[in-house]
C-alpha positions in Angstrom: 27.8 0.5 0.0 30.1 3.0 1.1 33.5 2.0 3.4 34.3 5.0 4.5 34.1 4.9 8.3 34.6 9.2 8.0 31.1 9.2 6.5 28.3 7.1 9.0 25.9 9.3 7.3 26.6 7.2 3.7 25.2 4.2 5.5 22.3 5.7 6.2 19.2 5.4 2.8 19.6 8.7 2.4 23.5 8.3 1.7 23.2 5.1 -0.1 20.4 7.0 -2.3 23.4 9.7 -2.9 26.0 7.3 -3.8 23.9 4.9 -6.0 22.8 8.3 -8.0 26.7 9.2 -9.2 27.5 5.1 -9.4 24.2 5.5 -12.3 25.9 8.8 -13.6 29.4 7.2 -14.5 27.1 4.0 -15.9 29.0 1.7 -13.7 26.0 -0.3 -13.0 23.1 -2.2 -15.4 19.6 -1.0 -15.5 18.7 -4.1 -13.5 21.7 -3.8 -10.7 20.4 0.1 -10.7 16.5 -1.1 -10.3 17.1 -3.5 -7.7 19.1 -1.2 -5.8 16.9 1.9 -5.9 14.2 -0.8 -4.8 16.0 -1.8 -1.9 17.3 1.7 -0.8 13.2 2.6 -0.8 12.1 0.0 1.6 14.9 1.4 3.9 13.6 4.3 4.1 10.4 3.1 4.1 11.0 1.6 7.3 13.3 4.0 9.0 9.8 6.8 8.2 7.6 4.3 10.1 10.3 4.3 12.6 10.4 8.2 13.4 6.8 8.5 12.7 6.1 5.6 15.5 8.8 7.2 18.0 7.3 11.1 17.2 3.5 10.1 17.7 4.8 8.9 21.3 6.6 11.5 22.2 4.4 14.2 20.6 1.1 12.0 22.6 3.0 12.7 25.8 3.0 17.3 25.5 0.1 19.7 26.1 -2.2 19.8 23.6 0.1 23.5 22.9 2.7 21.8 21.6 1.0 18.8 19.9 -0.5 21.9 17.8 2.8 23.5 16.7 3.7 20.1 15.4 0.6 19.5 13.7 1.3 21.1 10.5 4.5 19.9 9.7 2.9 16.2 10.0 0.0 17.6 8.0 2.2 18.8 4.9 4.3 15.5 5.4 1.4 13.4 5.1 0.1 15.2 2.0 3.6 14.3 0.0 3.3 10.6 1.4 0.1 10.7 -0.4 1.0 12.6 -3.4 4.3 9.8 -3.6 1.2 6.7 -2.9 -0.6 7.7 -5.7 2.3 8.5 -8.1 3.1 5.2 -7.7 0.5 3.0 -7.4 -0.9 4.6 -11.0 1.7 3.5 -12.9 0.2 0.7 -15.3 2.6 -1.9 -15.8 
């Protein structure tokens, strides 16, 4: 979305989240262009979670049981918004 090569971080979801929130503000873009983009951008980062979350279990599986500890609560309060966000969406009645 973005073809600044200054900015690698506007590739990233996160960035093209950013960027697709002022294109929506100047109302450059249709309610369906703006729809299927925020769709898109979600399953990006989506993926990318599962991705940290799958590298962070393995390294976290591989420290004392110490420092698994110290880790567990951030992962705990994470997990709670993942499931506040779940069931957010999944009760919407279309």
């Amino acid at each position: 979305m973005v073809d600044d090569p200054k900015n690698p971080e506007d590739d990233s979801p996160v960035g093209q989240l950013d960027e697709l929130e002022r294109s929506a503000e100047t109302g450059d873009m249709s309610p369906k262009e703006q729809f299927q983009k925020t769709s898109h951008i979600a399953l990006l980062l989506t993926y990318d979670l599962i991705d940290k979350l799958r590298y962070w279990e393995k390294v976290t599986l591989d420290l004392p049981d110490d420092e698994i500890a110290e880790r567990l609560d951030h992962l705990t309060r994470s997990v709670a918004q993942l499931r506040d966000a779940y069931l957010n969406f999944t009760e919407l009645d279309f």
